[in-house]
Residue, then its C-alpha position, 0 to 999 in steps of 0.5 A: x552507454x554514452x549519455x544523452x542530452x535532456x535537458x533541452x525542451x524541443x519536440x523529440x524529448x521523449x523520443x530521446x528519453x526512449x532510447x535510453x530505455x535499456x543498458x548496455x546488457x538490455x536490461x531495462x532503464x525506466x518502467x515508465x517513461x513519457x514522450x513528451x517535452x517539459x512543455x507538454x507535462x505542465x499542459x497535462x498539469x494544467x489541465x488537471x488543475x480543472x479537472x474534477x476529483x471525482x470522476x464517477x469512475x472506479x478508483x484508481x481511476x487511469x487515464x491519458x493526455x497524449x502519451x502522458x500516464x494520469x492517475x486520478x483518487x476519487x477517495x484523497x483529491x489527487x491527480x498524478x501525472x507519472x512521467x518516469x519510473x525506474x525499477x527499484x534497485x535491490x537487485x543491483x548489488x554493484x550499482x552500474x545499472x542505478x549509476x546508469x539510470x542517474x545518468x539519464x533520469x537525473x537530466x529529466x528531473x532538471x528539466x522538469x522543474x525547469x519548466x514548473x519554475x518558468x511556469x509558476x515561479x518559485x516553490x514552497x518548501x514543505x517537509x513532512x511532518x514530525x507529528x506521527x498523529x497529524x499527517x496530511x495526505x500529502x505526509x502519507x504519500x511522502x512517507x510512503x516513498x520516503x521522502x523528506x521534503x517537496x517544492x509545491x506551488x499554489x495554484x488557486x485552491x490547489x496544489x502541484x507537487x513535484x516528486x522527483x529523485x529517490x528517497x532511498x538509494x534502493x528505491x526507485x527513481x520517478x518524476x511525478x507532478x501531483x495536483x492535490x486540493x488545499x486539504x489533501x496539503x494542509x488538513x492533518x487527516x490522521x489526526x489521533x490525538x483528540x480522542x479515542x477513535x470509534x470503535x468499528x462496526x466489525x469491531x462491536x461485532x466481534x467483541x460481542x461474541x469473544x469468550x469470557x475474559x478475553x479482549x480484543x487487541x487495542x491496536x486492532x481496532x485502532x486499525x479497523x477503525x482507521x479503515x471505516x473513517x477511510x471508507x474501506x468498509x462495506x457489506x457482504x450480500x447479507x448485510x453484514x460488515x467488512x473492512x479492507x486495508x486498502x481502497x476499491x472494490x477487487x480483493x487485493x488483501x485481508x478482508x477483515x470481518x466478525x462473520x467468518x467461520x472455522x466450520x471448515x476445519x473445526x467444529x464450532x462447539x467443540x470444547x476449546x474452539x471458543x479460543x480460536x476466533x477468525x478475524x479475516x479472509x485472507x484468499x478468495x477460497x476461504x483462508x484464514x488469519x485468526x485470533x488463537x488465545x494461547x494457554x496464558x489467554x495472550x492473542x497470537x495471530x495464526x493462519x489457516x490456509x484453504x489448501x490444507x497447509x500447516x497451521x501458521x504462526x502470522x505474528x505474535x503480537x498486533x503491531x507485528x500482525x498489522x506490519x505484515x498485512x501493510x505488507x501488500x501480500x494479495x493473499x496468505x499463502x505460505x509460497x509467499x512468505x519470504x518474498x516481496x507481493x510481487x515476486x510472482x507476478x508475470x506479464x500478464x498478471x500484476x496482482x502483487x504490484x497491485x496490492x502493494x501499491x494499493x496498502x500504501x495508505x494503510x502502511x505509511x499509517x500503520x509506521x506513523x501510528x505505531x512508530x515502526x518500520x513496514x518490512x518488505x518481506x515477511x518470514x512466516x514458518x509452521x507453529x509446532x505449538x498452535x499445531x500441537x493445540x488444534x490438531x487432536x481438536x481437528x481429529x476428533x472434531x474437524x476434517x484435519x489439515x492434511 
């Protein structure tokens, strides 16, 4: 594909960019792509300097100027104005196809910030910050496409970010301005360090009815509490309380909650069942991420799936418990496992998309808080052990797994 020329800012910008939607073997360039000129995405941006945060709507709540994408975040004051989008490049073991979407995405971005230097002079400079415990909104959402740095402009009481280029080779290629408030770039939000967090409402719950001498996992309920200052948090229809790892009211994940049951596969008073302690709902036909206190009295975290699978191990210890579920995965499944949320999404379902895109919050804070690396995958094979332990439990008191 011969390269085309974007760097000028007459009308057809877009209409140009569109026709280098695909390679030579028609595989697509760009996921997202805006047709419209550098001077129509700064009228966008302009106007959501005006335009106010919350919108009434649910959140994320998805709007258009024209044919240019706006996103808008009642919860962190922040507009996006997404003009470009490529597919990542994991699937590109050569490089031609990540060497051609430079070739005509690289011009877009020149442009771009072409037009917000003639617009609003020189930038700031902001990098993210090296404090994992006070991290602006601005960090979190650099952190999660892992960049380092972005040119900002002060505008008023807001600002405007431009997100242009990678931040890993394998990462997509995207061009988004962001129009945040003065908190969301200067406030430390997720700041952790002057004092212990409150402990939750499913928190208090829970430890109140744990067998003795056994404790919730501290780093638990750090993140529970993370999500109740967030306000990921609700109640169910007989008032009892509940947390997600994520925004909005569609179940894209785990709901954490100290009001679940192993009724269904055991009896609740059976001799040792009190060392087995469901902590979330993890599909919307009643699976189950439980706490299952080993013969040591150590918490591992295992799976109880509502179709009758082998029991899983999910993780052995709570920051591994919590990387997997900053994941994104929309339900626990053992299908799942072994590939990114998204891998079974179609054309006319994205709920993987959805739902790690909507644990981006919780997953740039989970890698601050504990000073880890969320994968983009997660391995998760049968527990002869936990198997070994609940399985007479389940045949002489429960319907069994199978």
């Amino acid at each position: 594909m011969s390269t085309k020329d974007f760097s000028a800012s007459e009308d057809g910008f877009g209409d140009r960019l569109a026709e280098a939607a695909a390679d030579d073997q028609g595989k697509p360039l760009f996921e997202v792509f805006a047709d419209a000129s550098p001077e129509q995405a700064i009228e966008a941006t302009e106007l959501m300097l005006v335009e106010p945060w919350h919108t009434g709507e649910d959140t994320p709540f998805e709007h258009r100027i024209g044919d240019i994408s706006i996103t808008s975040s009642d919860d962190v004051d922040l507009h996006e104005i997404e003009l470009l989008r490529s597919p990542d490049f994991f699937d590109d073991p050569t490089g031609e196809h990540h060497a051609t979407v430079l070739e005509q995405a690289e011009p877009v971005a020149n442009a771009m910030e072409r037009a917000a230097r003639e617009a609003w002079g020189e930038p700031s400079v902001i990098q993210v910050s090296d404090d994992p415990h006070a991290c602006t909104v601005l960090d979190v959402v650099l952190t999660t496409l892992n960049h380092r740095s972005v040119p900002v402009w002060r505008r008023e009481e807001r600002y405007v970010a431009l997100i242009s280029g990678q931040g890993d080779k394998e990462l997509r290629f995207m061009v988004t301005f962001l129009v945040l408030s003065r908190a969301a770039v200067e406030d430390a939000v997720f700041d952790m360090v002057g004092g212990e967090p409150q402990a939750s409402a499913v928190e208090e719950q829970l430890a109140a009815d744990l067998p003795a001498k056994t404790t919730l996992p501290a780093e638990l309920g750090r993140a529970w509490s993370f999500m109740e200052s967030q306000g990921w948090s609700g109640e169910d229809a007989k008032g009892n309380p509940f947390l997600t790892p994520y925004p909005g009211e569609s179940q894209l994940g785990p709901v954490f909650s100290a009001n679940l049951s192993i009724r269904g596969w055991l009896d609740p008073d059976a001799p040792g069942a009190e060392r087995l302690v469901p902590i979330a709902e993890t599909d919307g036909s009643g699976g189950l991420a439980l706490l299952w206190f080993d013969d040591s009295g150590a918490p591992r975290f295992v799976g109880l799936s509502s179709e009758g699978d082998a029991a899983l191990r999910l993780a052995n210890d709570p920051v591994d418990f919590l990387r997997l579920v900053a994941i994104g995965y929309p339900e626990f499944v053992d299908y799942a496992f072994g590939a990114e949320p998204d891998a079974f999404d179609d054309e006319d379902e994205s709920d993987g998309q959805d739902s790690k895109e909507a644990h981006a919050r919780f997953r740039a804070w989970v890698e601050s808080e504990f000073e880890v690396t969320v994968p983009r995958v997660w391995e998760v094979r049968p527990d002869q052990e936990f198997d070994a332990w609940i399985r007479p439990l389940i045949d002489e008191y429960g319907i069994g797994l199978e």
